[in-house]
PLY file of the C-alpha trace (Angstrom):
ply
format ascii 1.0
element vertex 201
property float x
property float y
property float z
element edge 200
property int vertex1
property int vertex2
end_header
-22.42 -19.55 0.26
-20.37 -16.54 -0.87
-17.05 -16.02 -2.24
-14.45 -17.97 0.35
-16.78 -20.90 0.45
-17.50 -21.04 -3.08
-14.01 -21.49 -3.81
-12.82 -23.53 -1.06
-15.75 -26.07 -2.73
-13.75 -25.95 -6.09
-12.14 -28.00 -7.98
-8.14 -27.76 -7.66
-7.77 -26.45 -10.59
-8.23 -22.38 -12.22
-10.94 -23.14 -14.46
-13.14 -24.75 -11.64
-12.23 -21.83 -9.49
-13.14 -19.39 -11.97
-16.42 -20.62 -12.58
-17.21 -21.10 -8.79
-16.95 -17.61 -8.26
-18.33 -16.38 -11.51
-21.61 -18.10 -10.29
-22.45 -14.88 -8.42
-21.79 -12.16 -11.07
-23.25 -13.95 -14.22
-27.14 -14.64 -15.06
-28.65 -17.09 -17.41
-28.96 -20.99 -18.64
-25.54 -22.51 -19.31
-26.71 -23.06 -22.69
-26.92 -19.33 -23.16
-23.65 -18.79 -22.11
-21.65 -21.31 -24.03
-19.33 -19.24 -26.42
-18.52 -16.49 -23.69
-16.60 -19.04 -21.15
-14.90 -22.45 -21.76
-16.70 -25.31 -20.42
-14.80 -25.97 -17.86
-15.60 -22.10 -16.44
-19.09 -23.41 -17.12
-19.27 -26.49 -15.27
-18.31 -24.49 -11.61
-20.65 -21.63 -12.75
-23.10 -24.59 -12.73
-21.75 -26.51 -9.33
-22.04 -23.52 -8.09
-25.80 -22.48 -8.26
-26.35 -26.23 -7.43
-24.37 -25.77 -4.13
-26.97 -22.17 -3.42
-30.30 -24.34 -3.86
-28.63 -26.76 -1.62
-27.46 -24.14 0.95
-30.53 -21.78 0.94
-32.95 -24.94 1.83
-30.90 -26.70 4.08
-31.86 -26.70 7.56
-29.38 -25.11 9.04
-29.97 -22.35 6.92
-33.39 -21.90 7.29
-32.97 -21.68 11.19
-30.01 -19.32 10.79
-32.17 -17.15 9.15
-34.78 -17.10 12.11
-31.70 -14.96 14.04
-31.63 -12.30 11.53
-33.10 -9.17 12.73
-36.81 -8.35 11.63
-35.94 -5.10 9.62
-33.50 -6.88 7.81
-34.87 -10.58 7.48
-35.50 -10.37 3.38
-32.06 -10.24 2.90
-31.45 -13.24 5.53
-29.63 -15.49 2.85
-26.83 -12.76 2.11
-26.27 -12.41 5.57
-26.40 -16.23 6.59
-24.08 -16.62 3.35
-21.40 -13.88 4.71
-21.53 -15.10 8.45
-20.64 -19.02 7.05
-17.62 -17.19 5.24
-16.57 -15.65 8.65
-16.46 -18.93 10.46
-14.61 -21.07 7.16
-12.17 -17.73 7.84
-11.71 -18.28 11.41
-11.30 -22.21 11.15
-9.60 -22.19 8.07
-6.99 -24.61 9.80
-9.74 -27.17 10.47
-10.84 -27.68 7.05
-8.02 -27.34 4.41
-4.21 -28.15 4.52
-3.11 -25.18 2.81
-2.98 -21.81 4.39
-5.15 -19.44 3.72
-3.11 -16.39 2.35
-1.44 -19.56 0.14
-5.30 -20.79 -0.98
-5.91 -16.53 -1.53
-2.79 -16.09 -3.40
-3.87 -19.14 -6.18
-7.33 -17.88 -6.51
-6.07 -14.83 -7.57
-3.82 -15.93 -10.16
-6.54 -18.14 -11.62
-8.68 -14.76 -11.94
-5.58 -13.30 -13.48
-5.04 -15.60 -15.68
-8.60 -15.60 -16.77
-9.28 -12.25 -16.79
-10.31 -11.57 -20.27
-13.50 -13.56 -20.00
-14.44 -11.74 -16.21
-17.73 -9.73 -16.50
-16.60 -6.15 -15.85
-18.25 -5.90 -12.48
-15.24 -8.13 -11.19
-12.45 -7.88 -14.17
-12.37 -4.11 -13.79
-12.01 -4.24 -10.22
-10.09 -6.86 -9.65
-6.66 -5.61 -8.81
-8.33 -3.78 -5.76
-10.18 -6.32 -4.96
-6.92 -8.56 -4.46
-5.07 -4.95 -3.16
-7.73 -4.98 -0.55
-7.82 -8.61 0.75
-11.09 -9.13 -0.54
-11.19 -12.93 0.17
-9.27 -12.81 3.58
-11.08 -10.02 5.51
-14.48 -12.12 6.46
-12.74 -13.18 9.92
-12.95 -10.68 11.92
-16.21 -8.58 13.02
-14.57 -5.55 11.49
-13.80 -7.04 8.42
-16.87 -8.40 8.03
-19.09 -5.07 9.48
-16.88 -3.27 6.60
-18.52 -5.90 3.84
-21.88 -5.56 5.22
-21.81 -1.43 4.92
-20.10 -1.90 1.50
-23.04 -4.07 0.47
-25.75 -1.77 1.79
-23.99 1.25 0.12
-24.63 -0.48 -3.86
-28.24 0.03 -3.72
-30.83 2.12 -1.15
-32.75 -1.17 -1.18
-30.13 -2.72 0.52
-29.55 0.15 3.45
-30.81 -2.83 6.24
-27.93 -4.99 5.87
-25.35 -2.08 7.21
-26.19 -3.02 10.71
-25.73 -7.23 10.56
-23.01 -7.24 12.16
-25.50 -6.84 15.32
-26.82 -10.14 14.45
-23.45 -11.62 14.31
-22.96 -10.23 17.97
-25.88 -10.47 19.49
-26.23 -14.18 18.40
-22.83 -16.09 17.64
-22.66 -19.21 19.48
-25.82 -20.15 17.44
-24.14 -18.92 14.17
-21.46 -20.36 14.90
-22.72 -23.88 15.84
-24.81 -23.49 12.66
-21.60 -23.27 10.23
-20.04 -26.54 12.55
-23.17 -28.20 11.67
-24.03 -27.40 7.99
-20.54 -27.27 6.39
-19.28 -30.76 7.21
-22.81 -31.79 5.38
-22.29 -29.56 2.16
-18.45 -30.84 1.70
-20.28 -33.96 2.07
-22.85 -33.33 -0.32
-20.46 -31.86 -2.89
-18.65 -34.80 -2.79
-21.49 -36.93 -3.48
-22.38 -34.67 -6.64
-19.22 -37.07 -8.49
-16.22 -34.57 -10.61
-17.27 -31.50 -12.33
-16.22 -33.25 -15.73
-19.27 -35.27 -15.68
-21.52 -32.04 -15.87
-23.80 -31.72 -18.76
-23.95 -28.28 -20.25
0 1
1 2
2 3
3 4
4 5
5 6
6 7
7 8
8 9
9 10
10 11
11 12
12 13
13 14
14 15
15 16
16 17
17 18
18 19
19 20
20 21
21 22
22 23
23 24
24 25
25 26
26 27
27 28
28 29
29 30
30 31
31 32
32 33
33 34
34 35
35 36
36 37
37 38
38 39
39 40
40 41
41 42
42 43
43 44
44 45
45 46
46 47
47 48
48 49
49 50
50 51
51 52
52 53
53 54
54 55
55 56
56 57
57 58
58 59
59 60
60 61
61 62
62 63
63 64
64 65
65 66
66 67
67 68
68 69
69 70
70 71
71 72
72 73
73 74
74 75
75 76
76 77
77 78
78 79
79 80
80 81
81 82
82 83
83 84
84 85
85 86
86 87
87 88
88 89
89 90
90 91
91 92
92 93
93 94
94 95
95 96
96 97
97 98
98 99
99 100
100 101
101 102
102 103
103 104
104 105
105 106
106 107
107 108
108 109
109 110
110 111
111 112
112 113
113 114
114 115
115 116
116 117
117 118
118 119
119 120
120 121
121 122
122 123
123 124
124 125
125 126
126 127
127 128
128 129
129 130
130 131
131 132
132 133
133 134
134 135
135 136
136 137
137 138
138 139
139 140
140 141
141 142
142 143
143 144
144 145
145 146
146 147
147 148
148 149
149 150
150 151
151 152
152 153
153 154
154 155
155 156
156 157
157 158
158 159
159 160
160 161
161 162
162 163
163 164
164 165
165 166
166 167
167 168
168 169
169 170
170 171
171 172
172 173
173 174
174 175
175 176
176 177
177 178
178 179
179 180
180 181
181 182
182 183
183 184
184 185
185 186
186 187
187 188
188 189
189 190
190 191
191 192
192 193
193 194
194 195
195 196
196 197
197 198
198 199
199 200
């Protein structure tokens, strides 16, 4: 999942939001990271990478991947990950009670307020990130064409994904059926997985 999802899966509070994002900027073993974030950052970095395994074999994913175009297909996960953020962003409504630019707004703050432990990569660019909409602009093709380009632009590995948006296009009832039937199951799944609190680290 990427950013919007990983968040919406959070705990209510800043910590667990914190670390649910944090999952995709920081590397190695809890253990090894004790003394650089409160365990309570620690606990959603770990939800978090449990929530990828689960994502990346489910299913659904797996068959979403099978509609990513050939020149592109290695980096099938990102894109399946971005396209599920599109559709939580278009049926925001369905899933949470609080509006989205209200859910935004307190996922910033919790950043804010925890921005001395943010790896550079996301603590120096925060305040553009939230100046920007970073977390809002997944719901519409141009938004999310815009991410895909940004994406491809970090590395030359990464030129194939400027053009997903085609596979958005070219194949979104099935993407979009996919995210109806795979989310449901990983709010269910997350659920199952008991509070963050009883996370060994």
């Amino acid at each position: 999942m990427n950013y919007l999802a990983h968040l919406f899966l959070a705990e209510n509070n800043a910590a667990s939001r914190v670390g649910s994002l944090l999952g995709d900027f920081v590397t190695g073993r809890p253990e090894s990271l004790q003394g650089q974030f409160p365990d309570t950052v620690l606990r959603g970095i770990v939800r978090h990478r449990a929530i990828d395994r689960f994502t990346d074999s489910h299913r659904v994913t797996l068959r979403m991947k099978e509609y990513v175009a050939a020149p592109r297909r290695r980096f099938s996960g990102v894109i399946a990950d971005l396209i599920h953020d599109h559709f939580l962003t278009r049926h925001w409504d369905e899933f949470h009670r609080e509006a989205l630019p209200d859910f935004v707004a307190a996922c910033n703050a919790a950043l804010r307020e925890h921005r001395l432990i943010l790896p550079p990569e996301l603590g120096d660019s925060l305040e553009q990130r939230i100046e920007d909409h970073w977390l809002e602009h997944y719901g519409t093709d141009e938004g999310l064409d815009g991410v895909f380009r940004r994406i491809a632009l970090r590395n030359p590995l990464f030129a194939p994904i400027k053009d997903s948006i085609e596979d958005l296009q070219r194949h979104r009832s099935v993407f979009e059926a996919g995210f109806r039937d795979f989310f449901p199951d990983l709010q269910a799944w997350v659920k199952s997985c008991g509070p963050e609190s009883s996370i060994l680290i």
